[in-house]
N, C-alpha and C positions, 0 to 999 in steps of 0.2 A: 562331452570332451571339455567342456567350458567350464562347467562346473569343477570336474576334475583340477583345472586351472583354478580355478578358485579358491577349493580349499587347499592346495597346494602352497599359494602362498599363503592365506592364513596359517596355516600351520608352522612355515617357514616364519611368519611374523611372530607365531608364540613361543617357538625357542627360543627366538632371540631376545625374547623378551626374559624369560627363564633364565637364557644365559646369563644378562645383563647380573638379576637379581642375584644367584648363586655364584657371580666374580662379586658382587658386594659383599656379601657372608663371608665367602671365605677371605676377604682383607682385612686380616686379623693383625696388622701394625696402624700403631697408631698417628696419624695425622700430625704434621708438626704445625703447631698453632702459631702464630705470628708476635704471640706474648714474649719470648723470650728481645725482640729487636726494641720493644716496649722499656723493657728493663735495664738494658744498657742506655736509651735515651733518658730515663728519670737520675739513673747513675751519672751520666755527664751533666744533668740540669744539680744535681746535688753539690759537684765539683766546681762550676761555676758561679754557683752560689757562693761556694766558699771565695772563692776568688776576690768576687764582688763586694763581699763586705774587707776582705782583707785589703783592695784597695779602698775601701771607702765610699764607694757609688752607696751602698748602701745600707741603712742602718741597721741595729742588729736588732729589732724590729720587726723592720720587715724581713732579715735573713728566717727568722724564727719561722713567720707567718710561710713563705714560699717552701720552707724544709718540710712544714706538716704540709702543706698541700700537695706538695712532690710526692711527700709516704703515703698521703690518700691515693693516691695514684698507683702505688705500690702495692698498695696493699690489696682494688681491685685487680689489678694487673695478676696478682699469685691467686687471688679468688677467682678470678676468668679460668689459667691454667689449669687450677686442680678442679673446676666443672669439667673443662674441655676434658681432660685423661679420665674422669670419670665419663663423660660418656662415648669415648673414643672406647672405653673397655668394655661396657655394656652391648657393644656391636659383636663382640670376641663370640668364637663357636663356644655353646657351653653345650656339649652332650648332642643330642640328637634334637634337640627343641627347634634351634634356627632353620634345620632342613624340614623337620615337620612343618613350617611354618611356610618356607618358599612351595612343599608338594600341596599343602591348601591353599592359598594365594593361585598358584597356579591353576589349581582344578576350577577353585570359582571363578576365574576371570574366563578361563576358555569353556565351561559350563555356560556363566551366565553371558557372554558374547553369544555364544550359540543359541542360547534359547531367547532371548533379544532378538536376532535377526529372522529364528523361527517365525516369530510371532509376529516382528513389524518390518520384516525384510522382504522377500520373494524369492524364495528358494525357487530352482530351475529356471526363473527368469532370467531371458539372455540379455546378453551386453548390450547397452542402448545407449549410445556415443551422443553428442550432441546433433552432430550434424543427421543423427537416425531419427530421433525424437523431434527436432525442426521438420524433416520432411514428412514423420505421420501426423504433426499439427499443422502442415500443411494440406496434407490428403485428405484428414477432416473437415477441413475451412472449404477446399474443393467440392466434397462431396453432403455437405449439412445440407438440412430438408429445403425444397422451394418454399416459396410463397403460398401457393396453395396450402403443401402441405402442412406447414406451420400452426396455418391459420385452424385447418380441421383438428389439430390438435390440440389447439386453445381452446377448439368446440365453437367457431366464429364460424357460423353456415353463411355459404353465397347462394345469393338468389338466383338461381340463372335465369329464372322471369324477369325478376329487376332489370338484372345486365342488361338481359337483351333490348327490354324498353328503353334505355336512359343510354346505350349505345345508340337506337334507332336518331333518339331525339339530336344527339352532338353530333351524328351524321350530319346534319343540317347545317352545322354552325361550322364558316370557315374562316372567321376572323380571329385573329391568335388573341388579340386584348382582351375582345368580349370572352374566350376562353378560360385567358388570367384572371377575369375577376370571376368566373364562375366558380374558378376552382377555388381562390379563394374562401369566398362567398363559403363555400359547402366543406372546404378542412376547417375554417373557425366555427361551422356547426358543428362539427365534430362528425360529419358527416366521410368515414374514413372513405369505404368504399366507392363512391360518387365522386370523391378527390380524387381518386385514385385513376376512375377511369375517365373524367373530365381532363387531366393531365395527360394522360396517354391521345387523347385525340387531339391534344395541343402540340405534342411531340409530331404526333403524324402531319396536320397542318404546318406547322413551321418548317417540317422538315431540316434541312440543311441549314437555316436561319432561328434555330430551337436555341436559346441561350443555355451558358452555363446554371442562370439561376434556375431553367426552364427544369433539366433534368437535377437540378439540386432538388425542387418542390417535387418532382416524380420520387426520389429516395425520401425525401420525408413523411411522404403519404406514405409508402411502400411501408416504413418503420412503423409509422404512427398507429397503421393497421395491425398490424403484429406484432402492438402493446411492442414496442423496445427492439424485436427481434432485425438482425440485418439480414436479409437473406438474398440470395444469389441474384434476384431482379433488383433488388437496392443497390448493392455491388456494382452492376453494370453501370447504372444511373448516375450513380457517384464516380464511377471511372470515366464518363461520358464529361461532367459535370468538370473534372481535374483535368481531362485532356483540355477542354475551352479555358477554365482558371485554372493554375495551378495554385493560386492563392486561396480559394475559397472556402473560409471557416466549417462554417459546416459540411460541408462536402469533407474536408481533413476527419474531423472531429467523429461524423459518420464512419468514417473510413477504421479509423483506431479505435469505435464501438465494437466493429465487426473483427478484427483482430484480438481484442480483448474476447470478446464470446469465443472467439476461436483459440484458445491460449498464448496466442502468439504477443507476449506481454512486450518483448522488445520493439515489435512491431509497433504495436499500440503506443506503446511509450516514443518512437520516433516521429511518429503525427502530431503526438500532442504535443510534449516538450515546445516546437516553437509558437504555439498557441496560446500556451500556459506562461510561456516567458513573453512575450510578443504580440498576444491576442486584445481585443476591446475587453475591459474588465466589465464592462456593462452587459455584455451577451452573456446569455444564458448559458450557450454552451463554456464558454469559456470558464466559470466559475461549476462544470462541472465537471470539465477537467482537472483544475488546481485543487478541487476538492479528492480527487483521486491519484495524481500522476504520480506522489511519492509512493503511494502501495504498487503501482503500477511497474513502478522501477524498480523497487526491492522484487515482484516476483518476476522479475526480468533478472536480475541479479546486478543490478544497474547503481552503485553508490549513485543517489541524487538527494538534493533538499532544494524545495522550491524556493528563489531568492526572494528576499524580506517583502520588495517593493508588489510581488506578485501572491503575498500571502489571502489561501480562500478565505471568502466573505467578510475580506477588508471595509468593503461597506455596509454591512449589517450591523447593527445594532444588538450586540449581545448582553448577558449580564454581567455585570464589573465585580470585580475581582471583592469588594465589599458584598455585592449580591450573594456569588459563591461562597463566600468564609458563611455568610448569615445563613442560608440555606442548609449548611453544613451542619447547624445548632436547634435548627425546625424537628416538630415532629414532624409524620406524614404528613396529616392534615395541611399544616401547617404553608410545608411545600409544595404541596397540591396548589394553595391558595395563589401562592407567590407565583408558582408559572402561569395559571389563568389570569393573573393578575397583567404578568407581563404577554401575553397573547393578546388581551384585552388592548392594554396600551397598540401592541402593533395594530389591531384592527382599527381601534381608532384611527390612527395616523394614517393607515391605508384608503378610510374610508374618507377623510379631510385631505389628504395632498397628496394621496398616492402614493407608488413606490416601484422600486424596480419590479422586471420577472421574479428575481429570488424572493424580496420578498412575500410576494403572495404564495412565492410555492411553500414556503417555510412554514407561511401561516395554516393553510390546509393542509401540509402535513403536523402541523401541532396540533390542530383543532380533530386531525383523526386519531391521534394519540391523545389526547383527552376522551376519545370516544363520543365529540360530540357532530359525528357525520352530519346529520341535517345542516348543521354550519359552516362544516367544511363544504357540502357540495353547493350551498349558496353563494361560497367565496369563490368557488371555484368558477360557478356560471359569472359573477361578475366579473372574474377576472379574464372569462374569456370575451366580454361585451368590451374589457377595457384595452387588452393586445389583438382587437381584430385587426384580421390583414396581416400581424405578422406569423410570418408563418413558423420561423423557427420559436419565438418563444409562448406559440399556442401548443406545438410540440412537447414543449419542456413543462407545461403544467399540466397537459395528459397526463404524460408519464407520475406525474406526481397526484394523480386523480386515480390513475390504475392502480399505484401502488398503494395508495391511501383506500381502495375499497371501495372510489366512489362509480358512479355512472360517467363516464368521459364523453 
């Protein structure tokens, strides 16, 4: 029945389109062009010219000069009209040609309409209103794989020998600090699993006295495990985490990862936005939202541009606009040289005065786009000797270890 509706009004829409065309054809009088209001105004400028030199304003010189530029005027003005009535005539029914022409016009627009939606439409799919489409990107978000699951499907086996040992052992331990640093300790080795469940017996110890940042480190581990993914135990952690802050960065930022996987772009885009405008430009997360919030908000349908002051990797160092024109004029080779060259420079720098998170993650993912991995996962391990302890920005160069192919 819906369908039925459907092409219903299509069809309705092609008559009228039809209709449109065949009342153009048949208006076979011609258009009155505006030239003729033209030609009484060059007629009064002629008359007052005469005037003008007859009192003397002006000489006969210049009357001369203004007479021929009047009749240049004139004389487009009659060149204008007779195009205009010529192709005012050219419209006229001549024989059966202009209706041949409206029944072709016609046939291919509702031909090719039709085989267009054939192809990239969904015939018999039902109507799917906005608010239908929010609730099954809803239902998904509800219903995506746990944690476990996830993980079996990255092919990341749990030990259950392990667990059970390294559970036996934190049984023992009921001091929430020595727990903090253990967990620590064991997500800067990159040690996900062990973080994961050293945080859980930190949760159960604290109990009721469990900080915000307590169950932030529980959703980071949770993530950090399942290379990026949020999954439904992340979710709770971070809704645990928001009830205690409602300020707190990554827990937000978490939050609009897992909307975003989940397509809810407007979603995502309302976490982030006061992050991206309002956020520490120096955290990590935060320039990885400015790096993304505009795509974010166009597939949200959201008019945004991120304001100047908050533009991504304002602190980086990139190559100047001299770089780019000269790059432009390289062979390959050439250009090869130039970006190793400028990697080079950053490593240096990195390795003399340091730099932020961003840029080591930039560095090892350039150095895995040169394909020189053995380099990239050397940066990578110093760079995690260099942010131990912090947790979110050992997070952020995981993820740029996993995505760069390296050993995390």
């Amino acid at each position: 029945m819906a369908n039925a509706g459907f092409w219903a009004v299509a069809l309705a829409l092609a008559t009228i389109v039809t209709a449109v065309l065949v009342s153009a054809l048949r208006r076979g009088r011609a258009v009155e062009l505006p030239v003729a209001a033209d030609l009484a105004i060059y007629k009064d400028q002629m008359a007052e010219i005469d005037r003008d030199l007859a009192r003397g304003t002006i000489t006969a010189d210049e009357a001369a000069r203004l007479r021929g530029e009047v009749g240049r005027r004139v004389l487009d003005a009659d060149r204008a009209k007779a195009a205009g009535s010529a192709a005012v005539g050219s419209v006229q029914p001549a024989g059966g040609l202009p209706w041949l022409a409206v029944a072709v016009l016609v046939t291919v627009v509702l031909a090719g309409s039709a085989l267009a939606y054939w192809r990239i439409g969904t015939p018999g799919y039902p109507d799917m209103p906005l608010r239908a489409r929010l609730a099954n990107l809803d239902a998904g978000i509800a219903g995506r794989p746990s944690q476990a699951k996830e993980l079996a499907q990255l092919g990341i086996v749990i030990d259950a020998a392990a667990d059970a040992k390294l559970k036996a052992e934190l049984a023992s331990e009921t001091d929430p600090d020595r727990l903090r640093q253990a967990f620590s300790s064991r997500f800067g080795a990159g040690e996900m699993r062990s973080a994961v469940l050293t945080v859980e017996r930190l949760l159960e110890v604290a109990g009721p006295d469990a900080t915000a940042a307590d169950h932030t480190n529980h959703a980071v581990a949770l993530v950090a495990e399942a290379q990026g993914y949020v999954s439904p135990e992340a979710e709770a952690a971070l809704r645990a985490a928001l009830t205690l802050d409602l300020t707190n960065e990554v827990a937000r930022y978490l939050v609009g990862e897992m909307f975003l996987q989940g397509g809810r772009f407007d979603q995502a885009f309302r976490f982030w936005r006061p992050l991206a405008e309002g956020g520490d430009p120096a955290a990590p997360w935060i320039a990885a939202i400015r790096e993304r919030i505009e795509r974010v908000a166009g597939l949200a349908g959201i008019p945004y541009q991120l304001p100047e002051a908050a533009a991504p990797g304002a602190g980086l160092a990139g190559p100047s606009a001299g770089d780019v024109a000269a790059a432009a004029e390289m062979t390959p080779e050439d250009r090869q040289a130039m970006i190793e060259g400028m990697v080079a420079q950053l490593s240096d720098r990195l390795a003399t005065n340091g730099g932020s998170v961003e840029d080591w993650d930039r560095l090892i993912r350039s150095l895995a786009v040169l394909e020189r991995l053995d380099e990239a996962q050397t940066i990578y391990d110093e760079a995690k000797v260099r942010f131990e302890g912090r947790l979110a920005e050992l997070s952020f160069l995981r993820l740029a270890a996993v995505e760069s192919g390296l050993n995390p």
